[in-house]
N, C-alpha and C positions, 0 to 999 in steps of 0.2 A: 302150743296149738298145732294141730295136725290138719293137711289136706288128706281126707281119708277117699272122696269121692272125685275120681279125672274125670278124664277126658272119656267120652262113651259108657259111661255109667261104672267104669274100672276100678276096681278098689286099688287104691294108692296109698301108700301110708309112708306119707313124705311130708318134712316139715316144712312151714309155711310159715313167714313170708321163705324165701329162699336164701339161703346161704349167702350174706355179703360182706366183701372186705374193702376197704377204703384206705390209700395213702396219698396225699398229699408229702411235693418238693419242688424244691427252687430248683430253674434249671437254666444258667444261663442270667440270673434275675428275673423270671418268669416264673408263677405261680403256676405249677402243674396238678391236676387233681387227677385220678387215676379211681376206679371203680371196678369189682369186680361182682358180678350175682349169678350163681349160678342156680340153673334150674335144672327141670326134671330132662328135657330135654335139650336145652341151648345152654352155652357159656355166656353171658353177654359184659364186653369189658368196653369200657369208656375211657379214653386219655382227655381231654382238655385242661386249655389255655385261654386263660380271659373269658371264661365261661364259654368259647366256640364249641360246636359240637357240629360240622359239616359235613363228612364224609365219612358211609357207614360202607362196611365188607363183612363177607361172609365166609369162614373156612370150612369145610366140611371133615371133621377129625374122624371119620369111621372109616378105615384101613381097608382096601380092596383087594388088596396085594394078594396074589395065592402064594398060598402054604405059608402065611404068616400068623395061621390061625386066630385072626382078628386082634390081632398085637401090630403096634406098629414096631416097624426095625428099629432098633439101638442104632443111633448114629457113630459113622466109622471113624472114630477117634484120631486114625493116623490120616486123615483128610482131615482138611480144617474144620472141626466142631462148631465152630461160629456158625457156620451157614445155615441156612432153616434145611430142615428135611425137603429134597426134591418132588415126596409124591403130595406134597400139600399144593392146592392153590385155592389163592385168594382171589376172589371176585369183588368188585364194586358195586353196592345195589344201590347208593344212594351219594349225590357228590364226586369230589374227588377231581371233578374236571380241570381246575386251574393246573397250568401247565407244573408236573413237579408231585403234584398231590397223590395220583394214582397209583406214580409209581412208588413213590416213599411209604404210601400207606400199605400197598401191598406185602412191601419189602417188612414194616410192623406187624401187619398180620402173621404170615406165614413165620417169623421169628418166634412172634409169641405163641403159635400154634403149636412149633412146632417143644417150645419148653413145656407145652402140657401136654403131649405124646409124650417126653421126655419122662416126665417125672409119672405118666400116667399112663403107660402102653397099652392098657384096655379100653382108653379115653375114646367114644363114637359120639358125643353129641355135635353140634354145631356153633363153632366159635363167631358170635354178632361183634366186630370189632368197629365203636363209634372213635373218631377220632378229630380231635380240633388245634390242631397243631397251630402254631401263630406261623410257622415257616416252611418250607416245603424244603429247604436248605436241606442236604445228606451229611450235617455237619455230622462225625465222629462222635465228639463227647458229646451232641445234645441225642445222638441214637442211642449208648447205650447207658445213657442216664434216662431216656423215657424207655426201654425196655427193664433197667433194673426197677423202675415205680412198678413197671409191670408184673414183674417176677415178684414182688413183694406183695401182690394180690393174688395172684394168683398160688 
C-alpha cells in the first residue's frame, strides 16, 4: 500500500506505513529495545530500557555549510572519527532534566546523527531521538553498545 496523497493535496508516492527496523540487546543485564521509522520527512529512533521512554531531542540533519552543496563533510579521519560531526546539535524538546540526562543524551543524539550523514551525505530530514536510558552513567562499554543497537537500525 501506498501513501499517494501528502501533505497540501501533493502527490507523494511513498510507502506506508514507513520504513521500520527493530533490535533488541542486553546491555549490561538490561534489556535494550532500539526502534528505528523513518518517514517522509523525520528519522524517529527510540532507545529504551524497562520500557522508559523520558527524554526526547531533536537534530536537524540538513547541512548549511557553503559550498558543500547540501552534502554533509566526510569526517576527517586523521582527527579522532569517534567524535560526532561538530556542525550538528542536538536540542532537548522533551525531558532530559535529571542531572546527567541532557548531557549524555545529547552526546547519543549527535553520534547517531552524525553515522547517518555518514553513511548518507544527502541525508536533510530531522532526527526525533526518544531515549529511556535506566542511567545517565557515561559508562564506555554501555555507550557504545547502546550506539551499535543503534547503528544496526539504522
Amino acid at each position: 500500500m501506498t501513501d499517494t496523497l501528502g501533505l497540501n493535496g501533493l502527490n507523494l508516492d511513498l510507502p506506508f506505513p514507513a520504513a521500520t527496523n527493530q533490535v533488541s540487546g542486553d546491555i549490561k543485564g538490561v534489556r535494550t529495545d532500539v526502534m528505528a521509522v523513518k518517514f517522509s520527512d523525520k528519522i524517529m529512533i527510540t532507545i529504551s530500557q524497562k520500557g522508559r521512554l523520558g527524554h526526547w531531542l531533536h537534530v536537524p540533519l540538513e547541512n548549511k555549510n557553503p559550498g558543500t552543496e547540501g552534502q554533509h563533510r566526510a569526517p576527517d579521519f586523521t582527527d579522532d572519527g569517534l567524535l560526532p560531526l561538530s556542525e550538528l546539535t542536538a536540542t532537548s524538546i522533551l525531558g532530559g532534566r535529571v542531572p546527567g540526562h541532557e548531557i549524555i543524551g545529547q552526546l547519543y543524539a549527535r553520534q547517531i546523527a552524525s553515522a547517518i550523514v555518514t553513511k548518507s551525505p544527502n541525508e536533510n530530514r530531522l532526527l526525533v531521538l526518544g531515549l529511556g536510558l535506566e542511567t545517565a552513567e557515561a559508562d564506555r562499554d554501555v555507550f557504545f553498545a547502546v550506539i551499535d543497537l543503534a547503528l544496526q537500525c539504522i
